[in-house]
VMD Tcl script that draws the C-alpha trace (Angstrom):
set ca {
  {7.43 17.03 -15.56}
  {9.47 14.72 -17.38}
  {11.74 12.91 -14.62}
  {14.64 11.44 -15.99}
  {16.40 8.85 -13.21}
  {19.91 8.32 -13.15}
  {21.34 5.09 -14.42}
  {21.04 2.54 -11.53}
  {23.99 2.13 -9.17}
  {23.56 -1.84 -8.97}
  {25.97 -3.83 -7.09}
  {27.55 -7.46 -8.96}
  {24.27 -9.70 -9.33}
  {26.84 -12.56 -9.01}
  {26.61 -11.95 -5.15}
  {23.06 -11.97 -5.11}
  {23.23 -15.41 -4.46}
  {19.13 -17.14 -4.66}
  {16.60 -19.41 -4.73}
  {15.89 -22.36 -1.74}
  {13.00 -23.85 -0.14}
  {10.03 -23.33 -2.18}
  {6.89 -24.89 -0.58}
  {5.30 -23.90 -3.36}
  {1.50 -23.63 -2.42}
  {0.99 -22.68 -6.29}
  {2.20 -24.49 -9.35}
  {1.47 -24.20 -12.89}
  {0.20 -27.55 -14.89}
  {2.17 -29.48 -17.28}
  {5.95 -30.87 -17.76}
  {9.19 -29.70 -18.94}
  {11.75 -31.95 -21.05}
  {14.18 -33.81 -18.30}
  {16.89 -31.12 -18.14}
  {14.18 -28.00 -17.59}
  {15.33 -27.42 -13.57}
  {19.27 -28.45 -14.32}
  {20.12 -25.33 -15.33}
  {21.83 -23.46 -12.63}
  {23.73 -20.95 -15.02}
  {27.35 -20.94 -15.81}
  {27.32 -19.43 -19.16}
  {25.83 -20.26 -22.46}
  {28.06 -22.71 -23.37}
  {27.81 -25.74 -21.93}
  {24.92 -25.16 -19.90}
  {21.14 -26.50 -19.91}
  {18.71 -25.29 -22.32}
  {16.53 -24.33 -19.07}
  {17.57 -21.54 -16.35}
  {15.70 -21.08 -13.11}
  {15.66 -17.44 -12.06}
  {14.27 -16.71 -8.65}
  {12.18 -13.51 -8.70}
  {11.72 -12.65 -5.09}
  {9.06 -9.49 -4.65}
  {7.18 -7.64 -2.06}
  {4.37 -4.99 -2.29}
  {2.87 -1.94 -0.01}
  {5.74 -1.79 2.52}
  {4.27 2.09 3.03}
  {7.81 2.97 4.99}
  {7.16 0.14 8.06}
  {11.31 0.17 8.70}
  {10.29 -1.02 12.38}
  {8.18 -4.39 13.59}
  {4.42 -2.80 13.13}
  {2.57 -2.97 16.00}
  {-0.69 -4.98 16.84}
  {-3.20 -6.96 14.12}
  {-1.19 -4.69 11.07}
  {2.22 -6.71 12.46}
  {0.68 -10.27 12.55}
  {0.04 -12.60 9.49}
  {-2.73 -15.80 9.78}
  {-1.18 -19.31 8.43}
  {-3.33 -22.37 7.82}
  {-2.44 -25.53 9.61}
  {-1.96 -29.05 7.98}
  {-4.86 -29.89 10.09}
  {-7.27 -27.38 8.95}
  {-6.55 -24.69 12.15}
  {-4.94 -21.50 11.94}
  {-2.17 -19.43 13.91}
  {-1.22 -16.28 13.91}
  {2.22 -15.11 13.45}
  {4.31 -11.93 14.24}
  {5.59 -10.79 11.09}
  {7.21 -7.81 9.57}
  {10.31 -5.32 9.83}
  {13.09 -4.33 7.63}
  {16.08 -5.61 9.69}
  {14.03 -9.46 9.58}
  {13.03 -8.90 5.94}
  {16.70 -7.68 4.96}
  {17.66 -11.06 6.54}
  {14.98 -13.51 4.77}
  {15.69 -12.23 1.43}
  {19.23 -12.68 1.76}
  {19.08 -16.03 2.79}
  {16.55 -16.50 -0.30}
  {18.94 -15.76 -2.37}
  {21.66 -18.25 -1.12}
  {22.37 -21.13 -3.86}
  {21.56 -19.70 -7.11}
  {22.78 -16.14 -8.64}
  {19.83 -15.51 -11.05}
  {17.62 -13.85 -8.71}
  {15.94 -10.61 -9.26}
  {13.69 -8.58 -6.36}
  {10.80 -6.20 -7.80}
  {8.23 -4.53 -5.60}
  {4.88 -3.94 -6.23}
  {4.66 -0.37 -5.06}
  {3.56 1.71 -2.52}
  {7.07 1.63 -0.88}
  {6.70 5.14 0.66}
  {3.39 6.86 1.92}
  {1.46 7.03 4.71}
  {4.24 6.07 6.52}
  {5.18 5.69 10.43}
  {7.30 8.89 11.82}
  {10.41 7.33 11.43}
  {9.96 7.73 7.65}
  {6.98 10.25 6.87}
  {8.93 12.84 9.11}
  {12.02 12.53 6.74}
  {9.98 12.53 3.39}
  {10.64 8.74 3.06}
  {14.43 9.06 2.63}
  {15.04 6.24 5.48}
  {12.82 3.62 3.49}
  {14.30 4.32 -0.25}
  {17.93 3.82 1.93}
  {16.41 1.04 3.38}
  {15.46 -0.09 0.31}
  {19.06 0.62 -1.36}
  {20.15 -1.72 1.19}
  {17.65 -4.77 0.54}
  {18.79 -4.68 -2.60}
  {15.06 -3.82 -4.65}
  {16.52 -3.79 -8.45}
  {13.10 -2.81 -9.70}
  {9.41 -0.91 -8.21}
  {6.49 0.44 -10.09}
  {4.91 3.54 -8.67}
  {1.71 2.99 -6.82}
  {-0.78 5.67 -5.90}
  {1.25 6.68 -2.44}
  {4.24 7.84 -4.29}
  {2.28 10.71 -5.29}
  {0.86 11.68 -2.33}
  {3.36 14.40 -2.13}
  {3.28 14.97 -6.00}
  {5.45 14.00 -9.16}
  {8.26 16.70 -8.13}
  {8.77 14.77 -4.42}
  {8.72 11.46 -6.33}
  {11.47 12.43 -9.16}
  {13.52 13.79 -5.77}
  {13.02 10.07 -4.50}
  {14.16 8.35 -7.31}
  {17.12 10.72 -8.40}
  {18.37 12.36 -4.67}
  {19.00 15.73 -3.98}
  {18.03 17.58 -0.63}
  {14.33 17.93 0.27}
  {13.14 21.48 -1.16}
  {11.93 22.78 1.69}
  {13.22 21.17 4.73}
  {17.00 20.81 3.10}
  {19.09 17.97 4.64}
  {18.76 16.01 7.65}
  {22.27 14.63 8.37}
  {25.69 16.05 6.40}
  {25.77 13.87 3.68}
  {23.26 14.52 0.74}
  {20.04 12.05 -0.10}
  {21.67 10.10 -2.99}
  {17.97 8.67 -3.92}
  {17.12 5.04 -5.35}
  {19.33 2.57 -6.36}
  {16.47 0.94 -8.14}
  {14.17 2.47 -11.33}
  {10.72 3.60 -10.30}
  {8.47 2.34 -12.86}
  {5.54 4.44 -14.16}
  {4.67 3.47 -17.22}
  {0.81 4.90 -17.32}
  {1.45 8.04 -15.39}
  {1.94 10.83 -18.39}
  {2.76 14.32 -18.13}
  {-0.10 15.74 -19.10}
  {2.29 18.04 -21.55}
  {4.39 16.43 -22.68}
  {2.03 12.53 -22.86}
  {4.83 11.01 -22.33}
  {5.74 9.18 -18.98}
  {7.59 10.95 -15.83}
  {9.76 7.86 -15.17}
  {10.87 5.30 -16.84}
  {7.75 2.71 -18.28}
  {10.20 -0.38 -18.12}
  {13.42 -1.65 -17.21}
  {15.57 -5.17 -18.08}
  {17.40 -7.43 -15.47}
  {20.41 -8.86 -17.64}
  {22.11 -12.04 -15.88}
  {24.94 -13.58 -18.89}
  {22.42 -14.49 -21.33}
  {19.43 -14.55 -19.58}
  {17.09 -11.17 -19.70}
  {14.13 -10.21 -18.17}
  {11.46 -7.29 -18.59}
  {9.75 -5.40 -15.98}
  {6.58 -2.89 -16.85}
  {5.13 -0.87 -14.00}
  {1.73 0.71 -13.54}
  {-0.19 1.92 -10.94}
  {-4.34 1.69 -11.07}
  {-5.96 4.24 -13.22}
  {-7.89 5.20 -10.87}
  {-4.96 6.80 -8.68}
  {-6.19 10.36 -8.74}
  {-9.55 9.64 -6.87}
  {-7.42 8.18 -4.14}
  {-4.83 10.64 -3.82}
  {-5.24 14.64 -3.20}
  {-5.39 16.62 -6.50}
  {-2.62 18.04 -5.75}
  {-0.60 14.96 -5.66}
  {-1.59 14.25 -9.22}
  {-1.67 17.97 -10.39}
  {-0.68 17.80 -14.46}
  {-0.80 14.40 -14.46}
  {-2.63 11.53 -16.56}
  {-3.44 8.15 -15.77}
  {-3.87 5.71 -17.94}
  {-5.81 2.13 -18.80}
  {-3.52 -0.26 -17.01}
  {-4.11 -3.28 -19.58}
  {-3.72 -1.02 -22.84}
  {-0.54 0.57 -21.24}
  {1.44 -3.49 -19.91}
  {0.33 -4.59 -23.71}
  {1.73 -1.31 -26.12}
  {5.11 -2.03 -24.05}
  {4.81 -5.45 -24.03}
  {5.27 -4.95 -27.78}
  {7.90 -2.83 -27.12}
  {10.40 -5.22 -25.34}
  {9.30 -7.54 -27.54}
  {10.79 -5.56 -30.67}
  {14.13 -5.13 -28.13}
  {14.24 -8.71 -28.05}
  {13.11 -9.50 -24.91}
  {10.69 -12.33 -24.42}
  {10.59 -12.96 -20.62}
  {7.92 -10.20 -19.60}
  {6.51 -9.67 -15.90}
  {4.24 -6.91 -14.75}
  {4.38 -5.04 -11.72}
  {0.71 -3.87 -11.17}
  {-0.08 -1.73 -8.18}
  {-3.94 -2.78 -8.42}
  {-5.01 -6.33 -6.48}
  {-7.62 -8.55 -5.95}
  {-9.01 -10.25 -2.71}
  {-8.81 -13.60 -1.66}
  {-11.60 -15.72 -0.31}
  {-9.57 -16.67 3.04}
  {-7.23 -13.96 4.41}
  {-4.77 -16.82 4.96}
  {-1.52 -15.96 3.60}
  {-1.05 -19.55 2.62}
  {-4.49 -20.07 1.38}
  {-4.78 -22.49 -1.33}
  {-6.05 -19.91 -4.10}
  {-5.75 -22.55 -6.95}
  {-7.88 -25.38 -4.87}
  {-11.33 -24.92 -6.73}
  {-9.98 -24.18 -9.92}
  {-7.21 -21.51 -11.48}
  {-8.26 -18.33 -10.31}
  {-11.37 -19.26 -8.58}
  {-10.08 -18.15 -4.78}
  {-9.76 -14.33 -5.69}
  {-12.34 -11.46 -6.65}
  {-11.48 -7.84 -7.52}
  {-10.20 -4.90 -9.93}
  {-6.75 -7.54 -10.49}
  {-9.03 -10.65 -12.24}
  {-10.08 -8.81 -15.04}
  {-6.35 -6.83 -15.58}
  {-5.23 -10.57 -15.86}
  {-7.11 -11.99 -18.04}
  {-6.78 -8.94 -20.86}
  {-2.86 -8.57 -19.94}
  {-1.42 -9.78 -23.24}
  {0.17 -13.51 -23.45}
  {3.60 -12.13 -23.77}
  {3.66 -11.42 -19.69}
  {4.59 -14.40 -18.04}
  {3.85 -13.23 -15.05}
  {1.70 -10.37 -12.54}
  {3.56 -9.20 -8.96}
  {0.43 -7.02 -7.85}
  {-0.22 -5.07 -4.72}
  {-2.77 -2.55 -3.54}
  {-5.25 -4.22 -1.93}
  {-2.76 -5.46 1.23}
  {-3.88 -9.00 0.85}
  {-1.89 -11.68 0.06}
  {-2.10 -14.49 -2.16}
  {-0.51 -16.72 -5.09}
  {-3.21 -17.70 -7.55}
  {-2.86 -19.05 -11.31}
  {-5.47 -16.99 -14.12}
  {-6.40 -17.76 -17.10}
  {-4.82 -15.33 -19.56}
  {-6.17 -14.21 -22.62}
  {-5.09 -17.90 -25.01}
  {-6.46 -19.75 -22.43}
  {-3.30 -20.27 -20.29}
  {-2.72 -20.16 -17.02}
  {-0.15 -17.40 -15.37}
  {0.91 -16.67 -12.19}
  {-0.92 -13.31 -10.24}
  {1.11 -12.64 -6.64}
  {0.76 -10.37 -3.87}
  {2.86 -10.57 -0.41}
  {0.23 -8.56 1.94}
  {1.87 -5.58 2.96}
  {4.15 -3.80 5.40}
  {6.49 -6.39 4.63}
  {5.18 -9.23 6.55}
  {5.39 -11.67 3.66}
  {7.47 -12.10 0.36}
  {6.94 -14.18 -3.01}
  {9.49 -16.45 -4.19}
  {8.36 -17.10 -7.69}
  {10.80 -19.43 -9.49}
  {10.45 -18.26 -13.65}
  {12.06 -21.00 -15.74}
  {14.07 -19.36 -18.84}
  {14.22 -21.05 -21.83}
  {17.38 -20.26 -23.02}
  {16.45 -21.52 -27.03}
  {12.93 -18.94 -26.96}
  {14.25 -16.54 -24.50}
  {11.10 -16.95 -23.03}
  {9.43 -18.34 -19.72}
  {8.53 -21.88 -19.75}
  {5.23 -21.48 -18.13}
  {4.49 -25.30 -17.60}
  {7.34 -24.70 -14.94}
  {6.34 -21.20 -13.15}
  {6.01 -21.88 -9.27}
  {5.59 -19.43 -6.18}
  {4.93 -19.56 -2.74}
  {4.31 -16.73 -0.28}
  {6.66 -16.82 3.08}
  {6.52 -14.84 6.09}
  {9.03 -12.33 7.22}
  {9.25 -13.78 10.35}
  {11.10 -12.14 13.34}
  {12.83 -15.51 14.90}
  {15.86 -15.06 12.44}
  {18.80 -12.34 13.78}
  {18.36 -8.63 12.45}
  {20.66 -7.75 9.77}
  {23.00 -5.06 11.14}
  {23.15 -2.63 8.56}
  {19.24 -2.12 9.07}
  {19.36 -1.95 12.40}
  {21.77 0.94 12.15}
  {19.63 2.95 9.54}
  {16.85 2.88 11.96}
  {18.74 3.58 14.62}
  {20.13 6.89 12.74}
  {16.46 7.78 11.93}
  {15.14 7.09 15.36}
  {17.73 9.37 16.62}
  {16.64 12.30 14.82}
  {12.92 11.24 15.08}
  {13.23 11.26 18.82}
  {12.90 14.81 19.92}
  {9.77 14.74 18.03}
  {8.16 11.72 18.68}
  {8.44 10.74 22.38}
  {6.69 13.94 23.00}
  {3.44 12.42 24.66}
  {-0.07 13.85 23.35}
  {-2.41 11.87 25.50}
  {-3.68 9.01 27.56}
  {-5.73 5.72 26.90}
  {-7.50 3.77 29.50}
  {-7.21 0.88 26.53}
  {-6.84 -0.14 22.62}
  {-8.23 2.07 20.24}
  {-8.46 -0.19 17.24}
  {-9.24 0.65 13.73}
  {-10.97 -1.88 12.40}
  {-14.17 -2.35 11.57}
  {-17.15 -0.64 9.50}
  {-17.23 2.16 12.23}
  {-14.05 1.77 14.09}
  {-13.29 3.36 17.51}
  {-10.18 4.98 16.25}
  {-11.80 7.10 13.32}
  {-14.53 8.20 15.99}
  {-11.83 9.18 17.98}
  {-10.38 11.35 14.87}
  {-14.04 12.15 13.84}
  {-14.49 14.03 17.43}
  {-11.19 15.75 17.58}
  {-12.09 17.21 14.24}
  {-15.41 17.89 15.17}
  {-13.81 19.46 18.69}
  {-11.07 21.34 16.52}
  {-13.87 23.18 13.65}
  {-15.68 24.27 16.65}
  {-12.89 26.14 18.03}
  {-11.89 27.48 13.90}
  {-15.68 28.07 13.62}
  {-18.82 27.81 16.60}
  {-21.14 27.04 13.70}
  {-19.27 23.84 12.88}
  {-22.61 21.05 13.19}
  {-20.28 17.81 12.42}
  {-17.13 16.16 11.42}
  {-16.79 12.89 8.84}
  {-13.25 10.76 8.57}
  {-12.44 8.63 5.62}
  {-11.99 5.31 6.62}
  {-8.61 5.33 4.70}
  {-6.99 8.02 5.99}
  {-7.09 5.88 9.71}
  {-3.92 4.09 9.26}
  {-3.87 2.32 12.24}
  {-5.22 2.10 16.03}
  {-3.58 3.67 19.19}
  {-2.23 0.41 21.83}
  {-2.40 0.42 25.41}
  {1.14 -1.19 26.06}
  {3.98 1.39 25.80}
  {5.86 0.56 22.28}
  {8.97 2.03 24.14}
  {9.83 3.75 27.45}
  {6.93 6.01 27.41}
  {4.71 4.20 29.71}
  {1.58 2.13 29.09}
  {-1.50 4.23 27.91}
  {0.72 7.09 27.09}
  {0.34 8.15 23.77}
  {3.53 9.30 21.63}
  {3.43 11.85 19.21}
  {5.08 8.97 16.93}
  {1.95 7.08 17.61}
  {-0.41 9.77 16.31}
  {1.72 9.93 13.26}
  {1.45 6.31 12.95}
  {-2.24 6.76 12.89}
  {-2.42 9.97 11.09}
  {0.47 10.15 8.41}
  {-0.54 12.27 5.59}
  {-0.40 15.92 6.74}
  {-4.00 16.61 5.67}
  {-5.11 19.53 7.28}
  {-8.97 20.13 8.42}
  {-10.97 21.99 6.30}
  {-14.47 23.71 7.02}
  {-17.31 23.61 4.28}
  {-20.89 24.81 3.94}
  {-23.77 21.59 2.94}
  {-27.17 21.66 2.76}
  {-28.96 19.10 4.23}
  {-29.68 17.52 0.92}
  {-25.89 17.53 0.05}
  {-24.85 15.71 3.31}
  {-27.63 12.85 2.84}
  {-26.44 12.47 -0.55}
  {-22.49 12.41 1.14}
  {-23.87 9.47 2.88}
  {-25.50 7.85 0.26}
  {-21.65 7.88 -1.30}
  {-20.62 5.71 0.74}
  {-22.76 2.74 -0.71}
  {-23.16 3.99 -4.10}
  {-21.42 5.13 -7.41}
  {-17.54 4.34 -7.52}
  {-18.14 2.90 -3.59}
  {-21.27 0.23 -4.49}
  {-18.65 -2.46 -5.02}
  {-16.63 -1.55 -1.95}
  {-18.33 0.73 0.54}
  {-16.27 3.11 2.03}
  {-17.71 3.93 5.09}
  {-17.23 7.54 6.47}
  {-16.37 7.64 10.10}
  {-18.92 10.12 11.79}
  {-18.96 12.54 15.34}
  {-20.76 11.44 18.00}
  {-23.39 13.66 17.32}
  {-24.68 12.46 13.97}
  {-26.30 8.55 13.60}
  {-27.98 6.74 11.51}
  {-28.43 3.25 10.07}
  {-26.83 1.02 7.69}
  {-28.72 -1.92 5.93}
  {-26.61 -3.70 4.39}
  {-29.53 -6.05 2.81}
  {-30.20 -3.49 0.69}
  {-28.03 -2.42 -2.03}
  {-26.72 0.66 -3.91}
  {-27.73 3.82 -2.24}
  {-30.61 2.60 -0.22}
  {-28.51 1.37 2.11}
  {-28.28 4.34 3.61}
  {-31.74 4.74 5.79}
  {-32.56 8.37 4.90}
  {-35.29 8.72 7.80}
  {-32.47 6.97 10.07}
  {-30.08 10.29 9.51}
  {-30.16 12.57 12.85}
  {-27.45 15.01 13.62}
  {-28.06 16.22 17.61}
  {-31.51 13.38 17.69}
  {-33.42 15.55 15.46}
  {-34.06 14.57 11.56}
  {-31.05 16.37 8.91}
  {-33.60 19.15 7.07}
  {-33.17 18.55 3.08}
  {-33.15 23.20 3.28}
  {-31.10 23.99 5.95}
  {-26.95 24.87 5.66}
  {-24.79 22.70 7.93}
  {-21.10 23.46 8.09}
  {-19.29 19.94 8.06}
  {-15.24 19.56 8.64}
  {-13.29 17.04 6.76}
  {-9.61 16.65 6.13}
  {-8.83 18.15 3.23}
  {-8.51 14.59 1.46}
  {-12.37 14.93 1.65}
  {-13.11 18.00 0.78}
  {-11.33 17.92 -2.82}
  {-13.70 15.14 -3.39}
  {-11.79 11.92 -2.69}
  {-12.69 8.72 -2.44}
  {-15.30 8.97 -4.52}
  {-17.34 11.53 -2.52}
  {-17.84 14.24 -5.02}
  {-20.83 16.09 -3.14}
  {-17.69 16.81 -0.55}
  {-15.96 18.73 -3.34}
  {-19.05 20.55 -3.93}
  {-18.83 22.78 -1.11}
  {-19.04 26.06 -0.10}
  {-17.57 28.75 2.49}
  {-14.47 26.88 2.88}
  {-12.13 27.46 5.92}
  {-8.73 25.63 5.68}
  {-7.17 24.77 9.80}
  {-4.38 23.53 11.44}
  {-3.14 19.91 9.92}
  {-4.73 16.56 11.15}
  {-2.52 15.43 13.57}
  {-2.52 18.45 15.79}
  {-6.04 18.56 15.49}
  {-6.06 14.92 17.04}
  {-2.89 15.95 19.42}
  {-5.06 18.78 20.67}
  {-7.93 16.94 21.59}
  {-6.41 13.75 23.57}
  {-4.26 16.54 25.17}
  {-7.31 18.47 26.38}
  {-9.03 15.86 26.77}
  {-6.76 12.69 29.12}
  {-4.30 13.15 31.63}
  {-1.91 10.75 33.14}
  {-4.62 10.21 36.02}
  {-7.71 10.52 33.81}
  {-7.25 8.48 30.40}
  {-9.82 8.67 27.50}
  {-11.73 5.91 26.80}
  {-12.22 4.73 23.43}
  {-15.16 5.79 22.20}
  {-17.84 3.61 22.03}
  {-19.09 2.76 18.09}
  {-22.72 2.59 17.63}
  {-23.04 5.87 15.99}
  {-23.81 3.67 12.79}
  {-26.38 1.39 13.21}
  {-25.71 -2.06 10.95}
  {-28.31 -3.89 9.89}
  {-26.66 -7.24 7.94}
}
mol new
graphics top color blue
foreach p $ca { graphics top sphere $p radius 0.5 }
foreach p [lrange $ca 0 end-1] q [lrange $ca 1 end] { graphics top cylinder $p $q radius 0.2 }
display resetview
């Protein structure tokens, strides 16, 4: 489908006042002639050769409007004397508030995203198909996202509805006044219709201050549609990220434009989880590892710049790119917790970035500054509506269920219910295996509003379990569910296991001194305490995530007899409801089914 957005409703960039209070933590090498920071823009004539634009951007917000709760609302800073502290972070009415006092002092500032905006969002957003964050977005005044693999978790049709407005197909409109969309392009420059080869949205856009312009390109990782259900990216192609930022690269170069950043939803990891980890402090690029180092150094010269995302870390690092030069690679965490301020110095005589002069800093969105009003009111529309819905309490916890960890409490928790739910669908069911992914978060004792403490919210649940997967039923033999756990640790996973969350009834152990597929200790495997037979049929339930093959499991996409349930959350709802009362909580469930050897 070839989506064509409208023409952006911006408001006067003159307003947008900038800039201020850059500790940058990262700064390129080198020196600029005397007048290269002087120029704070009034015009072409008369002005400095040199103008500072402030490009302020943010990546994997994934519809947190509210403060999230627990570990995913907290950000770790390093101390001048080597400690750390942890700080609360996060929430559009704070981050509505930094940004806008970012901008004060200096009207060439632009704000990009790094995408993953919407998806797998908390109820207050995921009910309402996202409309509340792309308002709240509207309203922080985004000029510019590129898609990342979440926008198509409800496919290419859903995300052209995001980006140009219109009523939501089938649940029509939630208040009287139709969903006007995004103020701000959606970038998708290496997502094709597989028809047409051309791109559903637009591949780039230009910020235009007076004489100074600016290109954006937006991609997503290539390797979206392993990560997203096929239905998502039904008659869709993704392309090589590198090959696709260079061809336009070219493109806005023949336009004219020589200022060139990339918004790449595909990241790296840094070696401290820190945000204000020194990245640079061993040597440019030294302090980060993943799928983003490599993108970086092929990205052609002509990009001045990388805002990346993805990965939900954050850092500010300077890599190499492909002359030898070093260029600025960002990412702000996620959830909006943290933003970049990345100061790119125009040459007004090249129209190009003076690299020498590129500096950025990561700063937490923290919640000690007053709410900005107009986001408190969107929430407090959304909450309205959300209410009926999600106060509605499903269960009871004696205490925290996280999720983290290789084998977390939380996706035993879902691994059980599921297991609980495909007996009930089918008494043959033998066991029930959760993606690690699709546990978005952990269930907390203290009440997050009037509910009580322990009592668990419907809203909660959805915070936990956002995508509306439903549970699916499917015949193995014994030989295919070894070699399911085997995919964990091997193929597309050897890099970066992903480590499927079992029901209590299945165990085995995990030696991670070993590598590829061997970590998986095939005589460890017992389902019930007796040995998985290699001959025998089991009948496994997944989400259906799983069972299209995701994540790199393709044995799970292999198999047979399929049964499709009820959707994920009710299966979850179902079980903490039969299973905890007011007077009897559940317990979270002890891990141990995995057995790690390190």
């Amino acid at each position: 489908m070839q989506a064509k957005p409208r023409p952006s409703r911006r408001r006067a960039y003159a307003v947008l006042a900038s800039a201020a209070g850059l500790a940058t933590a990262a700064a390129l090498a080198g020196a600029l002639p005397a007048d290269a920071h002087t120029g704070k823009g009034h015009g072409h004539h008369g002005s400095s050769r040199y103008q500072d634009v402030q490009l302020l951007s943010f990546n994997d917000l994934h519809g947190n409007l509210e403060p999230p709760a627990g570990s995913s609302g907290r950000v770790t800073e390093t101390q001048a004397d080597g400690t750390t502290k942890t700080i609360d972070a996060g929430g559009v009415e704070y981050l509505a508030t930094h940004l806008r006092q970012a901008r004060k002092g200096n009207p060439y500032s632009v704000t990009a995203a790094g995408g993953d905006m919407v998806g797998a969002s908390p109820l207050i957003s995921g009910l309402f198909h996202d409309e509340p964050t792309i308002e709240a977005l509207n309203k922080l005044d985004l000029d510019v996202t590129t898609v990342g693999n979440h926008e198509f978790d409800e496919g290419a049709r859903e995300l052209a509805r995001l980006q140009n407005g219109g009523c939501h197909p089938t649940d029509g409109c939630y208040t009287d006044k139709k969903f006007k969309g995004a103020d701000f392009p959606y970038l998708a420059a290496n997502v094709l219709d597989d028809k047409t080869d051309k791109p559903i949205l637009k591949p780039y856009w230009v910020w235009k201050k007076k004489d100074v312009k600016i290109g954006f390109i937006g991609v997503t990782l290539e390797g979206t549609p392993g990560i997203v259900s096929a239905d998502g990216v039904k008659g869709l192609a993704f392309k090589d990220e590198v090959e696709t930022i260079n061809k336009y690269a070219k493109v806005l170069q023949r336009q004219g434009v020589q200022s060139i950043v990339a918004l790449v939803h595909e990241g790296g990891f840094p070696a401290s989880s820190n945000y204000n980890y020194d990245c640079d402090s061993a040597g440019a690029g030294s302090g980060i590892s993943g799928p983003i180092v490599d993108i970086a150094k092929n990205v052609t010269p002509a990009v001045d710049a990388l805002v990346t995302g993805h990965t939900h870390t954050a850092y500010v690092c300077t890599i190499d790119d492909p002359a030898g030069n070093p260029r600025m690679v960002t990412s702000a965490a996620s959830f909006g917790r943290l933003y970049t301020d990345t100061t790119l110095t125009y040459d007004r005589r090249t129209g190009d970035i003076a690299r020498t002069a590129v500096k950025s800093a990561n700063h937490v969105v923290t919640r000690d500054v007053a709410k900005a009003p107009d986001l408190t009111a969107l929430i407090g529309k959304w909450n309205t509506l959300a209410a009926p819905i999600g106060n509605r309490a499903i269960g009871y916890i004696s205490a925290d269920v996280n999720s983290t960890g290789t084998e977390s409490p939380m996706g035993d928790l879902i691994a059980d219910a599921q297991f609980a739910y495909g007996k009930e669908l089918d008494p043959e069911t033998d066991l029930a295996l959760m993606n690690p992914g699709g546990v978005r978060a952990g269930l907390t004792y203290a009440a997050k509003g009037s509910e009580g403490d322990g009592v668990v919210t419907y809203a909660e649940g959805f915070t936990v379990q956002p995508f509306a997967n439903t549970v699916n039923l499917q015949d193995f033999t014994g030989a295919q569910v070894i070699q399911v756990l085997k995919e964990q640790v091997s193929g597309g996973n050897a890099a970066a296991p992903k480590i499927l969350q079992p029901s209590k009834n299945l165990t085995y152990t995990l030696d991670l001194t070993k590598t590829g597929a061997d970590r998986v200790v095939t005589d460890s495997i017992r389902l019930n305490g007796t040995a998985i037979d290699p001959a025998a049929t089991y009948r496994v339930a997944t989400n259906s995530f799983l069972a299209g093959g995701g994540d790199g499991f393709t044995t799970l996409g292999q198999g047979t007899g399929d049964l499709v349930g009820t959707d994920d959350l009710s299966a979850l709802a179902e079980y903490l409801t039969a299973n905890s009362s007011a007077t009897a909580p559940i317990a979270p469930p002890a891990t141990g089914r995995i057995t790690i050897v390190q």
